[in-house]
ROZAZA-289497 format. One record per residue: x, y, z of N, C-alpha, C in turn. Coordinates in steps of 0.05 Angstrom, whole numbers, padded with zeros to 5 digits, always signed. Atoms other than C-alpha are relative to their C-alpha. Last residue first. Example, Ala and Ser with C-alpha at 12.3 -4.5 7.8 and 13.67 -1.06 7.14 Angstrom:
2
-00016-00024-00001+00273-00021+00143-00015+00022+00014;+00018-00024+00000+00246-00090+00156+00018+00024+00000;
//
This chain:
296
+00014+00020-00006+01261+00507+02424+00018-00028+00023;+00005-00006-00020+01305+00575+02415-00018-00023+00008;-00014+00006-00010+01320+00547+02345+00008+00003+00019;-00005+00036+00001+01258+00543+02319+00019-00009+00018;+00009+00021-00020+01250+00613+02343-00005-00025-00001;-00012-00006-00033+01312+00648+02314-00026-00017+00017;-00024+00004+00002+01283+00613+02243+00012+00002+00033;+00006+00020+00006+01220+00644+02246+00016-00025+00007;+00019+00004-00026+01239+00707+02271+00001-00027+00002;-00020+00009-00018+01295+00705+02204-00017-00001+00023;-00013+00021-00008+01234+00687+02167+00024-00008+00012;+00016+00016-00013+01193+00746+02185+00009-00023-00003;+00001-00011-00028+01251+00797+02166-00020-00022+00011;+00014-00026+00000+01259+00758+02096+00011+00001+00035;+00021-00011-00017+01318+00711+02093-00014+00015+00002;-00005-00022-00024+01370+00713+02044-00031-00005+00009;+00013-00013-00003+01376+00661+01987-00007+00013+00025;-00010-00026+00005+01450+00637+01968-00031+00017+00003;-00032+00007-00010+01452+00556+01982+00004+00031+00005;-00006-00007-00026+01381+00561+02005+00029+00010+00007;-00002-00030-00013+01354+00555+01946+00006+00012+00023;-00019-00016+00016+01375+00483+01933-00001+00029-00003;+00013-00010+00028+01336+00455+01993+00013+00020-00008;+00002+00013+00012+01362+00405+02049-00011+00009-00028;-00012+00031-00008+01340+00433+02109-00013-00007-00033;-00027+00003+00018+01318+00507+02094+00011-00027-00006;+00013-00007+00028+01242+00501+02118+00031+00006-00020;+00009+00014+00009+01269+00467+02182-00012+00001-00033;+00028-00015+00007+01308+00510+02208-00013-00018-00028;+00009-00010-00017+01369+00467+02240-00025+00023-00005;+00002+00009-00028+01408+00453+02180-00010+00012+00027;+00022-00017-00011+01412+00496+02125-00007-00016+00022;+00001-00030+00005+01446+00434+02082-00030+00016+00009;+00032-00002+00014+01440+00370+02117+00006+00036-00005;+00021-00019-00009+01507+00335+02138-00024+00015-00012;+00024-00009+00007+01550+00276+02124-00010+00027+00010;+00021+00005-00018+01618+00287+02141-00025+00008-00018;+00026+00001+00013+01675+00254+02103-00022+00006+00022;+00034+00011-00024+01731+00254+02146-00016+00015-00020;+00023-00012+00011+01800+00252+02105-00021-00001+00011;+00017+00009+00001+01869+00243+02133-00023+00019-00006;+00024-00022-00001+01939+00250+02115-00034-00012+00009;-00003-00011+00029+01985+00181+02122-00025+00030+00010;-00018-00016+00006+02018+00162+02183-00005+00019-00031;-00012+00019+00022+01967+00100+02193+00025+00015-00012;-00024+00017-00020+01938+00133+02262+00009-00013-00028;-00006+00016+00032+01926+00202+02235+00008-00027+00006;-00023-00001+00004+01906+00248+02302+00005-00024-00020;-00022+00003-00012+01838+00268+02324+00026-00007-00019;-00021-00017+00010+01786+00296+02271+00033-00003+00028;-00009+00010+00032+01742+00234+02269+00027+00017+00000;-00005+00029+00008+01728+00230+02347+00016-00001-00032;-00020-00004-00019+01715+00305+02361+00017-00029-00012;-00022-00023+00013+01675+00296+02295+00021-00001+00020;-00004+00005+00013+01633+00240+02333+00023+00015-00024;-00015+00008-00014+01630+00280+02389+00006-00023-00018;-00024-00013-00012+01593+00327+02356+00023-00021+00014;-00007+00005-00022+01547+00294+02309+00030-00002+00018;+00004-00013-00020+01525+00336+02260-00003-00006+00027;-00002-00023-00009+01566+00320+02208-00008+00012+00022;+00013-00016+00002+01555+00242+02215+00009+00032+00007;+00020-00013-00027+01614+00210+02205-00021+00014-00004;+00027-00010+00003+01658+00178+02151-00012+00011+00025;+00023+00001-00021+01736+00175+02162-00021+00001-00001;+00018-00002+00009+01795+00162+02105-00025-00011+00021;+00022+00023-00024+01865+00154+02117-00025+00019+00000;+00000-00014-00020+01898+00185+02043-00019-00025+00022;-00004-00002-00015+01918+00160+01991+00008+00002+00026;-00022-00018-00005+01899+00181+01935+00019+00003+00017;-00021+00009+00026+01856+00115+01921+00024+00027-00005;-00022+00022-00007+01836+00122+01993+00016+00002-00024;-00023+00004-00014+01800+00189+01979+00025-00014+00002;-00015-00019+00017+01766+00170+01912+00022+00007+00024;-00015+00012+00016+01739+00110+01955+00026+00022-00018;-00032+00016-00011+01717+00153+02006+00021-00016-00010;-00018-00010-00013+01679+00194+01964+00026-00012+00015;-00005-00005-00023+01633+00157+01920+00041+00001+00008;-00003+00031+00000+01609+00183+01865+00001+00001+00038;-00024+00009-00017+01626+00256+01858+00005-00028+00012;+00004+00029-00023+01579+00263+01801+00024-00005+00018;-00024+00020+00015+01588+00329+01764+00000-00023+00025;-00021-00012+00018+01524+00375+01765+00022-00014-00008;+00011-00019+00027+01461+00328+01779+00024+00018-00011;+00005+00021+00021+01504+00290+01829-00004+00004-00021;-00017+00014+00018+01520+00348+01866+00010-00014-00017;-00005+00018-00016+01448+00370+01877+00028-00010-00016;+00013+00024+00011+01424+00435+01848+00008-00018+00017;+00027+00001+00017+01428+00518+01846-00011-00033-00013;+00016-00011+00016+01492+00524+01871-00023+00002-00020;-00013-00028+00008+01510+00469+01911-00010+00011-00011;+00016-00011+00016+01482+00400+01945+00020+00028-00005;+00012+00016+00018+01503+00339+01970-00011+00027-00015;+00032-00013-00015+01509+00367+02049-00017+00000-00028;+00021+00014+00028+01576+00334+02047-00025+00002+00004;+00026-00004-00012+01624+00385+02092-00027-00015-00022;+00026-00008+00022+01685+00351+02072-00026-00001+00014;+00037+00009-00007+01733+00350+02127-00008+00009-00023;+00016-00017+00018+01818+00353+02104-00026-00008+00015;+00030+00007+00007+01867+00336+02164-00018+00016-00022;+00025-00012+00008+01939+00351+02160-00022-00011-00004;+00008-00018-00015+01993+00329+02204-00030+00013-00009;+00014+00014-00022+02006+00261+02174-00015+00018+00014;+00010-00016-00020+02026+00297+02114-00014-00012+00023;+00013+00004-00031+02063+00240+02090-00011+00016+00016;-00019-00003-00006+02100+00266+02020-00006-00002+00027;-00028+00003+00010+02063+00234+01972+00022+00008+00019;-00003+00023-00009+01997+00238+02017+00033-00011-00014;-00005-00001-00032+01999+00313+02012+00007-00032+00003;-00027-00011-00011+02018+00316+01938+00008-00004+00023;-00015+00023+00010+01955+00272+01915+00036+00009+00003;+00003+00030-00022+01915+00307+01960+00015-00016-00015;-00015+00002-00040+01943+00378+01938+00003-00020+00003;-00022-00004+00001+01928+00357+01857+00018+00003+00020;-00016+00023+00014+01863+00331+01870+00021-00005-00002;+00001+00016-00023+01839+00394+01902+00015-00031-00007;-00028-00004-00015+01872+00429+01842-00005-00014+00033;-00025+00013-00002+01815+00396+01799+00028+00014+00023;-00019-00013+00017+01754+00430+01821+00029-00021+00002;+00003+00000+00029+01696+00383+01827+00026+00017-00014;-00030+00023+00012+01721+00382+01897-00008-00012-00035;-00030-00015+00002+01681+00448+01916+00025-00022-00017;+00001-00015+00025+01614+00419+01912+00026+00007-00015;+00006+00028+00006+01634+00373+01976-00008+00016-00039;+00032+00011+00003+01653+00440+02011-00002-00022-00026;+00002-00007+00033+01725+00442+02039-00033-00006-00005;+00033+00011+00004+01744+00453+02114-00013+00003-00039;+00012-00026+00027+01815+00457+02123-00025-00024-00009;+00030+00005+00010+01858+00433+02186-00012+00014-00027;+00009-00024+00022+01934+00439+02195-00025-00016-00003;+00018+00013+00022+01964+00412+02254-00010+00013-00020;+00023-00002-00001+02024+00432+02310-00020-00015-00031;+00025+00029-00009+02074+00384+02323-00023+00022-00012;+00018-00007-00027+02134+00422+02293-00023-00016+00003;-00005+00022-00009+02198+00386+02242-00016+00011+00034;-00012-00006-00029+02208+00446+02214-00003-00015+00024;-00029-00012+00005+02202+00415+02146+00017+00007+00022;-00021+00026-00002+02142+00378+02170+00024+00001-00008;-00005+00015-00033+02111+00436+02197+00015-00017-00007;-00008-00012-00022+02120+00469+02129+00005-00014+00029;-00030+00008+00006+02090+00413+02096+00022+00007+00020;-00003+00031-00014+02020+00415+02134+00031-00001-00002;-00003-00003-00022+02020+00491+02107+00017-00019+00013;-00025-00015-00009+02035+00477+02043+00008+00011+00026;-00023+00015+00004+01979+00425+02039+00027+00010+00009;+00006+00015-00019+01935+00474+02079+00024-00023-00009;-00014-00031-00015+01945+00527+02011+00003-00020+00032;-00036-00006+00004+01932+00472+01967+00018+00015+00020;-00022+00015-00010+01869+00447+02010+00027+00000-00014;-00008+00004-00033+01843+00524+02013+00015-00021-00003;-00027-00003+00003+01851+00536+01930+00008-00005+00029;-00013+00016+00003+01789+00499+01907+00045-00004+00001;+00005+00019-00009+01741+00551+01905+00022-00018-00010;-00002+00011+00027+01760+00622+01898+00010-00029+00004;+00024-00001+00023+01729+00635+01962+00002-00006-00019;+00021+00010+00014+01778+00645+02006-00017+00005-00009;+00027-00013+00012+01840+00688+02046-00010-00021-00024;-00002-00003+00036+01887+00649+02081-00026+00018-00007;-00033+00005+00008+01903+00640+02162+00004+00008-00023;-00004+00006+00026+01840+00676+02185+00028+00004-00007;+00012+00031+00003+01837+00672+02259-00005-00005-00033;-00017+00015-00015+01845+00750+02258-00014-00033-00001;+00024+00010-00031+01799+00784+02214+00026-00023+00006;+00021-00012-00007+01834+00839+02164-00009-00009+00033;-00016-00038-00004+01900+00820+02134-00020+00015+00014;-00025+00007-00020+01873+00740+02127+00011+00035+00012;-00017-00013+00011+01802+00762+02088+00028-00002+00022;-00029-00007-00021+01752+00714+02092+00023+00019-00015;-00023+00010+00007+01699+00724+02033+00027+00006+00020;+00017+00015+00019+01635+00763+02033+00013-00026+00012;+00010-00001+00022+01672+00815+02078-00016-00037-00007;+00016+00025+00008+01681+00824+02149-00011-00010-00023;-00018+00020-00002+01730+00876+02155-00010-00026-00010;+00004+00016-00031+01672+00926+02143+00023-00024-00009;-00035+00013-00012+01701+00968+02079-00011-00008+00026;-00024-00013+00005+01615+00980+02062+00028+00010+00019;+00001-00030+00012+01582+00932+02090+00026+00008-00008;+00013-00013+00025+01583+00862+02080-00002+00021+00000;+00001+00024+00028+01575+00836+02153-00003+00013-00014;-00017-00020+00023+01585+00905+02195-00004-00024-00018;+00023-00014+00006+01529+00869+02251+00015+00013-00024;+00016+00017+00022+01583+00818+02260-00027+00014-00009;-00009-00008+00034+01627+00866+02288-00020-00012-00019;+00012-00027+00017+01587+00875+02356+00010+00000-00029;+00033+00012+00017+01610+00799+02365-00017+00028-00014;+00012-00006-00016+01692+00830+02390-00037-00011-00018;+00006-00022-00001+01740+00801+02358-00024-00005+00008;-00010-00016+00014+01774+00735+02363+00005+00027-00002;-00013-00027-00003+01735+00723+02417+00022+00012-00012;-00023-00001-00017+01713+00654+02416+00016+00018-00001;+00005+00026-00031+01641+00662+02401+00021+00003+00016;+00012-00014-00022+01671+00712+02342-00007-00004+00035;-00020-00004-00010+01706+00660+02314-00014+00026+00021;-00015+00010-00023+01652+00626+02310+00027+00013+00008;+00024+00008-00032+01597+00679+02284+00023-00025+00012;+00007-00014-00025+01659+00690+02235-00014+00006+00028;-00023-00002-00012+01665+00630+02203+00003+00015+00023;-00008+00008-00017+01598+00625+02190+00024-00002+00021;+00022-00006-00028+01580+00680+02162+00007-00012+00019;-00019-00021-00026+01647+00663+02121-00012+00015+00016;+00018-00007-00026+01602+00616+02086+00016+00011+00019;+00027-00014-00001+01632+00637+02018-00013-00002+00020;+00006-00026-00016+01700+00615+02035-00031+00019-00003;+00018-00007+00015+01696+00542+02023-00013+00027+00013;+00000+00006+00030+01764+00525+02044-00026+00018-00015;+00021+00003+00022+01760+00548+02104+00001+00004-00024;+00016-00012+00026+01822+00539+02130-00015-00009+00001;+00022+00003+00019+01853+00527+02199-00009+00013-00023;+00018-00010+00024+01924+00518+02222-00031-00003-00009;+00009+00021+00012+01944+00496+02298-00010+00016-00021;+00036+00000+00006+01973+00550+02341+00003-00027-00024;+00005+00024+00001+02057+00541+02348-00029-00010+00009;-00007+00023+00017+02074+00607+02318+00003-00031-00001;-00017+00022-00018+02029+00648+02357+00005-00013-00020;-00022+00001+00027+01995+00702+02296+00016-00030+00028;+00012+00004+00021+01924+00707+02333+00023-00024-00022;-00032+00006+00012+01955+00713+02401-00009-00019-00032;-00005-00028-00002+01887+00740+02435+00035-00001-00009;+00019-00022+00014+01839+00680+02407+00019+00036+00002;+00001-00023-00016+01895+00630+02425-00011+00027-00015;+00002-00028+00009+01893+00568+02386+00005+00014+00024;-00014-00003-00026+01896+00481+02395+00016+00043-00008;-00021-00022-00008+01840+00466+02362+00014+00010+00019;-00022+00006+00010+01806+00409+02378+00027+00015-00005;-00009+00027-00017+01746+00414+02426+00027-00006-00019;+00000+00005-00034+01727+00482+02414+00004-00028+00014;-00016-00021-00009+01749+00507+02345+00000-00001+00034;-00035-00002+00006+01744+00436+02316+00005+00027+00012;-00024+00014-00019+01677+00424+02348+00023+00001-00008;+00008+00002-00031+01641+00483+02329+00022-00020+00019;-00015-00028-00008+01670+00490+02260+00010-00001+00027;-00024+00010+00007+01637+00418+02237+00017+00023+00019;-00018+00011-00017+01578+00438+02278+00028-00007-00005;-00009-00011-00015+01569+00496+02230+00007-00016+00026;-00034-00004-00009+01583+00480+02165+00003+00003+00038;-00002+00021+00006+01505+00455+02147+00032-00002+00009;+00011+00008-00027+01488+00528+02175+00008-00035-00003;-00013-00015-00027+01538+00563+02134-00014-00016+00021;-00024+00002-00005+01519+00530+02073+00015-00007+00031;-00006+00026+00005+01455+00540+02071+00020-00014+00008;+00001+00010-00032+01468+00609+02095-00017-00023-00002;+00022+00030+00008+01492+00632+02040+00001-00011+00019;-00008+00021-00009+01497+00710+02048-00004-00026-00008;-00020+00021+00026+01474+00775+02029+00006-00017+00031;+00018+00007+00029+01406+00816+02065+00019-00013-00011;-00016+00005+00021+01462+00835+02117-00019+00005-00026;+00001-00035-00010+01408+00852+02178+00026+00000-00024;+00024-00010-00005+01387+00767+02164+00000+00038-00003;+00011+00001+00033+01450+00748+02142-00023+00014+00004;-00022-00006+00014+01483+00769+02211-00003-00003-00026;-00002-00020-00003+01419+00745+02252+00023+00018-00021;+00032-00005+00017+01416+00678+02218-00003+00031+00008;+00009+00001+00034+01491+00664+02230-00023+00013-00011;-00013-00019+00007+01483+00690+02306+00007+00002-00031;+00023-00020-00002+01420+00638+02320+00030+00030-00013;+00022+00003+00018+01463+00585+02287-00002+00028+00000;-00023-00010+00029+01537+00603+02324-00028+00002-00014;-00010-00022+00001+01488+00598+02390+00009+00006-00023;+00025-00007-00005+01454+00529+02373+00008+00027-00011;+00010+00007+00033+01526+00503+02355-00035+00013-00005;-00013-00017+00020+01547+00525+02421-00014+00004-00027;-00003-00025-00017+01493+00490+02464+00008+00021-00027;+00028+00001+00011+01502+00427+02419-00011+00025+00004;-00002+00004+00019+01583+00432+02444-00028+00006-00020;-00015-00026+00009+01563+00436+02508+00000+00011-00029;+00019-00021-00013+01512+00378+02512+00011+00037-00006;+00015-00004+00024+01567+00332+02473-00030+00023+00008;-00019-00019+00027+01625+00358+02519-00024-00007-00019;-00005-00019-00013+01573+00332+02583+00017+00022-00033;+00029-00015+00002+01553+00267+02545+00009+00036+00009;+00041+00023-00008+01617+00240+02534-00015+00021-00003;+00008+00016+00025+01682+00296+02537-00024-00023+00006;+00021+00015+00000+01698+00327+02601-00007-00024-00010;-00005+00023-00031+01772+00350+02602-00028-00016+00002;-00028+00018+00005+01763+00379+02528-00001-00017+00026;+00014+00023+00033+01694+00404+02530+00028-00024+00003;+00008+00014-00016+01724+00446+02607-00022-00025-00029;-00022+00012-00010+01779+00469+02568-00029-00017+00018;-00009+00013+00010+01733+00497+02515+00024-00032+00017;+00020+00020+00020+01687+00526+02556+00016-00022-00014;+00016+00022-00018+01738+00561+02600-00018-00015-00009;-00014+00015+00004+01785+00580+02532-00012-00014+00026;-00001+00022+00025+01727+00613+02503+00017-00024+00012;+00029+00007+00004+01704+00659+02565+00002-00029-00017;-00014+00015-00027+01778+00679+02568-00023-00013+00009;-00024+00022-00005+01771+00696+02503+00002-00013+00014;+00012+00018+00026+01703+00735+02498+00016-00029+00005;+00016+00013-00013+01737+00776+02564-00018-00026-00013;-00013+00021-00021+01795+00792+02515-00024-00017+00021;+00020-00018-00019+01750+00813+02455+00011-00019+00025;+00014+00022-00029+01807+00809+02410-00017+00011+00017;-00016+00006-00016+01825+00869+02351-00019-00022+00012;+00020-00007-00018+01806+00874+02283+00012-00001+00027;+00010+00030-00012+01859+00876+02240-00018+00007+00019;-00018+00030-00021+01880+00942+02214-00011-00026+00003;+00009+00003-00019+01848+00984+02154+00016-00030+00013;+00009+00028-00002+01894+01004+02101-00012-00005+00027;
//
């Protein structure tokens, strides 16, 4: 059985001065940073699908400030104490952009960034699909959609059994909540006060091959929230300090939900917002293309 990857300690200690200096900053200075980052996680997504040929990097790029600021202005982790038992939980729910996942955990030194060139190969740690036994910073393994906020519910609980402060996050995609067992968590979590757990919906309106509307109407969101509920946040996805802002702490005692807009493929302009993008691979001249939009 292949091991876990290991920490790129210098990566780390790289992560936790950035991060600490987002956190003590905040205003313009943590939103400058933060923009910075999110640039970086891009250009390393599009490289990593790009020398991959698989990926959805629609997805992945419409996920990626969400990531950005919860792994560097919220999360409360340690890139070289993976397993610490009073870290803060994250899932990605919607494990297919686990490009992205990785280009951030990477950033913050999980493991070392040379891995992200193994995306998808053959037994590379890094598969399709987070894998918890493999890549450090993965709490659950995803992709089979609609099982992260159960698995985050039981987390949240946990704490509240053992009566610990830390939090449980989980990133779900806006496509994704067509599946009923999301329904079933949030109407468990708020039953029993998960105050600790935050859900984000990455709402970028669009999924496999259409627009969420066109497949099963999700209406609107916040309402379906509250009526489960839960405390219920809108924001723009891709504004960072706005997220810093949404994903703080529960003030009504009940679970909470942050609805973030955002634009699927985000940041290259010829992906923004179009249904082939959720799962089509970049030629060699449009990952260039792409790396220099986003060098501008």
């Amino acid at each position: 059985m292949m091991s876990m990857l290991p920490a790129d300690p210098a990566q780390s200690a790289a992560y936790r001065k950035v991060s600490g200096r987002i956190r003590d900053a905040g205003g313009p200075t943590a939103a400058s940073e933060l923009d910075r980052l999110a640039t970086e996680v891009r250009r390393s997504i599009i490289r990593t699908i790009g020398r991959a040929r698989m990926g959805h990097i629609g997805g992945d790029l419409s996920v990626t400030d969400i990531l950005v600021a919860c792994f560097y202005g919220v999360l409360s982790i340690d890139p070289e104490r993976p397993h610490w038992a009073g870290r803060d939980r994250f899932v990605l729910s919607k494990g297919h952009c686990a490009a992205a996942l990785y280009a951030t955990l990477a950033h913050c030194g999980f493991f070392p960034a040379a891995e992200l060139d193994t995306f998808m190969a053959p037994l590379s740690a890094l598969n399709g699909h987070p894998n918890r036994i493999k890549v450090p910073g993965v709490e659950t393994n995803t992709g089979a959609l609609g099982h992260g906020l159960p698995v985050a519910t039981g987390c949240a609980l946990a704490a509240q059994l053992d009566d610990a402060s830390w939090r449980t996050f989980v990133v779900l995609g806006d496509g994704e909540l067509q599946e009923g067992s999301n329904w079933e968590a949030a109407m468990a979590a708020a039953h029993y006060g998960l105050s600790s757990l935050t859900a984000i919906v990455d709402r970028n309106r669009l999924q496999q091959g259409a627009r969420t509307e066109e497949t099963n109407a999700l209406g609107a969101l916040d309402d379906k929230w509250r009526s489960f509920g839960w405390e219920v946040r809108e924001v723009d996805g891709h504004d960072h300090l706005a997220l810093l802002q949404a994903m703080s702490g529960s003030s009504t005692g009940r679970p909470v939900a942050v609805i973030a807009d955002t634009i699927k493929g985000k940041g290259v302009s010829f992906m923004e917002d179009r249904a082939e993008w959720h799962h089509k691979v970049p030629s060699p001249e449009q990952v260039e293309a792409a790396l220099a939009e986003l060098a501008r």
